[in-house]
C-alpha positions in Angstrom: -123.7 35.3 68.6 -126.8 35.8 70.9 -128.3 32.5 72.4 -131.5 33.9 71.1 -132.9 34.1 67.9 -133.6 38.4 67.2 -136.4 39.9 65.5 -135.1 39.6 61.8 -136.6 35.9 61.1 -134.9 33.6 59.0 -135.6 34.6 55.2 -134.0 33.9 51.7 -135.3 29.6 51.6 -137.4 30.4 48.5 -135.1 27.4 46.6 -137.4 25.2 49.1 -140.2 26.7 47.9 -142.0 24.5 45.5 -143.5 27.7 44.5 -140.3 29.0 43.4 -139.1 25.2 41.5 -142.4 24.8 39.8 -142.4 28.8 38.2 -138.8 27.9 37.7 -140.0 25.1 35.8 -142.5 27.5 34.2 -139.5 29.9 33.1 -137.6 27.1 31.3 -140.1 25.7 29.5 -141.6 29.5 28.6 -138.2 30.3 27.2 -138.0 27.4 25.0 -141.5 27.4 24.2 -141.3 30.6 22.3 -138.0 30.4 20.9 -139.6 26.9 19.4 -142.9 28.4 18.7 -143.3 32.0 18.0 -141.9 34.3 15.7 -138.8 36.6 17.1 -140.2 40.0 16.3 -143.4 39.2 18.0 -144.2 41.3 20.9 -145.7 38.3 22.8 -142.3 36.8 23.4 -140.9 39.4 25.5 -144.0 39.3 27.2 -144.7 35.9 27.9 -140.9 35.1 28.8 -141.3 38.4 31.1 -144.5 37.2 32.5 -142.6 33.9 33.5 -139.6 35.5 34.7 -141.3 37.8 37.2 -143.3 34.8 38.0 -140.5 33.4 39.4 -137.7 36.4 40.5 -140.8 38.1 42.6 -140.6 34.9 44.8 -137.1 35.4 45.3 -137.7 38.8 45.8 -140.2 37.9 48.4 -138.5 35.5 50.1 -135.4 37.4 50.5 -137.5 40.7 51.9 -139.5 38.2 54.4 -137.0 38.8 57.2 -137.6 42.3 57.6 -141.1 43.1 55.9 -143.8 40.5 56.1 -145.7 43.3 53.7 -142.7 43.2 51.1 -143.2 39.5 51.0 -147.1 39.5 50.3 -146.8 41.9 48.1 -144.8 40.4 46.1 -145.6 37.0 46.4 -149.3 38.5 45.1 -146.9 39.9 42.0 -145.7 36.5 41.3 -149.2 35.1 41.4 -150.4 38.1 39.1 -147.6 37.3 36.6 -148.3 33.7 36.6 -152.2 34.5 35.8 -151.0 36.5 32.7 -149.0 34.1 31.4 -151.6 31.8 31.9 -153.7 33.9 29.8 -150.9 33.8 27.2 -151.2 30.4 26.5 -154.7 30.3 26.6 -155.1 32.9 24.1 -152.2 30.9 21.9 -154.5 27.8 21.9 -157.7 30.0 21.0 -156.4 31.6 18.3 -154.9 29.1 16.4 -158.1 26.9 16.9 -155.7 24.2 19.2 -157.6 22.3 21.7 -156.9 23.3 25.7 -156.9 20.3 27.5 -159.7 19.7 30.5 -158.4 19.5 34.3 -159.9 16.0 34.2 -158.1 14.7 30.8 -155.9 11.8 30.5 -152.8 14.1 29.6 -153.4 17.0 32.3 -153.6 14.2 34.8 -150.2 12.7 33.5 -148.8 16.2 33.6 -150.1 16.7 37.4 -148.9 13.4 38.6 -145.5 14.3 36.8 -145.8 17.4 39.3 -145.5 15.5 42.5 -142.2 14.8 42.1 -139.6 16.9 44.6 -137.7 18.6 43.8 -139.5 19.7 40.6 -137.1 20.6 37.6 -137.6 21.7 33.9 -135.3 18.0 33.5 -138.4 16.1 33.9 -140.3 17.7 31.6 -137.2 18.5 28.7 -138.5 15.4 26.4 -142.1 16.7 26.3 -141.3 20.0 25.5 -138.3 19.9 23.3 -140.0 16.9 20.9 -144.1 17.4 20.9 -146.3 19.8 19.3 -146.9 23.6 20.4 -150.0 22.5 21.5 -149.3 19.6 23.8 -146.5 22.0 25.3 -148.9 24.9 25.9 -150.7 22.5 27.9 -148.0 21.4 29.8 -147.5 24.7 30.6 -151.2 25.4 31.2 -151.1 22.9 33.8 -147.9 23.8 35.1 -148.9 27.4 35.8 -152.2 26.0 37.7 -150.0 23.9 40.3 -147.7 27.2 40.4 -150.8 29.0 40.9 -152.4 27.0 43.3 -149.3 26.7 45.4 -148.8 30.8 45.5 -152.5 31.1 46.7 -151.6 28.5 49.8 -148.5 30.1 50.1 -150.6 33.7 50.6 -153.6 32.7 53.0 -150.3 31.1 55.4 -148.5 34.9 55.0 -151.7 36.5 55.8 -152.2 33.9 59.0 -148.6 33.9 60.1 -148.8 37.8 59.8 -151.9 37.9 61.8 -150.4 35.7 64.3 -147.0 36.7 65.0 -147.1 40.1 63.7 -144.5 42.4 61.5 -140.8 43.8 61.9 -142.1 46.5 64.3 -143.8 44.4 66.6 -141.3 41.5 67.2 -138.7 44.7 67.4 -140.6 46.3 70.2 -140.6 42.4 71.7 -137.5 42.2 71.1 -136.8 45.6 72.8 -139.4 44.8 75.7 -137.8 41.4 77.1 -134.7 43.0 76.7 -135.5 45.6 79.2 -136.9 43.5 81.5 -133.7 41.5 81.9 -132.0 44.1 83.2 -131.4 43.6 86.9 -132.3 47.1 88.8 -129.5 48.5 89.5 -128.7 51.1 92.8 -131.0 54.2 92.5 
């Protein structure tokens, strides 16, 4: 093993990501939301469980990729925010349609739910009661508000790829870095 670290950085943490446990926690509760909620031939189901699931796996994805392609990783990280925004969307349109009040950011209950949020690490346990015993429209807020922290974190967890890209560079640059200090160690040897 080299004293040094290489060029291929550390990647694969995305389990201490609390990205990745919060759209985990989005995943669970989609899943049971519609199995609880919506009808089984409805097309929405795939869709929303879909929406949640790449929500989630395109962190992983990501984070897993991160060692060797900094591009991979935004990319995909951007996917998982994208996903997460349609899902959002989802539930917003669930709520609309059937004439169910969306919460405010400011209410009582989306407060409760945000302050429930702070807890690390973040797991669908906390949140079982609420969604296995209260109404589809309390839950679609849950989620509502879930899927803003998710969001919120994945745009944070962008602007510091973009920086730490800007900053240190991709695979090619720390390779040729990599390549450049090891030629200089080289002692000069009889010409």
């Amino acid at each position: 093993m080299p004293d040094e670290p290489g060029f291929i950085l550390v990647h694969g943490q995305y389990k201490d990501l609390l990205s990745y446990q919060k759209a985990e926690v989005v995943y669970d509760l989609t899943f049971r939301f519609c199995q609880r909620f919506l009808s089984k031939g409805d097309r929405t189901v795939d869709q929303m469980i879909q929406a949640a699931r790449s929500g989630k796996q395109n962190i992983v994805e990501g984070s897993q990729a991160s060692g060797t392609s900094k591009e991979t990783e935004i990319k995909l990280t951007n996917v998982a925010r994208a996903s997460q925004e349609e899902l959002l969307i989802d539930y917003e349109d669930f709520l609309r349609v059937r004439d169910l009040k969306q919460w405010d950011k400011n209410s009582r209950e989306a407060q409760y739910v945000r302050t429930m949020g702070q807890q690390t690490p973040i797991t669908y346990e906390s949140y079982r009661e609420f969604c296995e015993t209260r109404s589809a429209e309390v839950v679609a807020n849950i989620a509502i508000c879930l899927i803003h922290q998710t969001n919120f974190l994945l745009d944070q967890q962008l602007r510091r790829l973009e920086q730490d890209f800007v900053k240190e560079g991709g695979l090619r640059e720390r390779m040729t870095r990599a390549r450049l200090k090891q030629r200089n160690k080289k002692p000069d040897g009889p010409n």
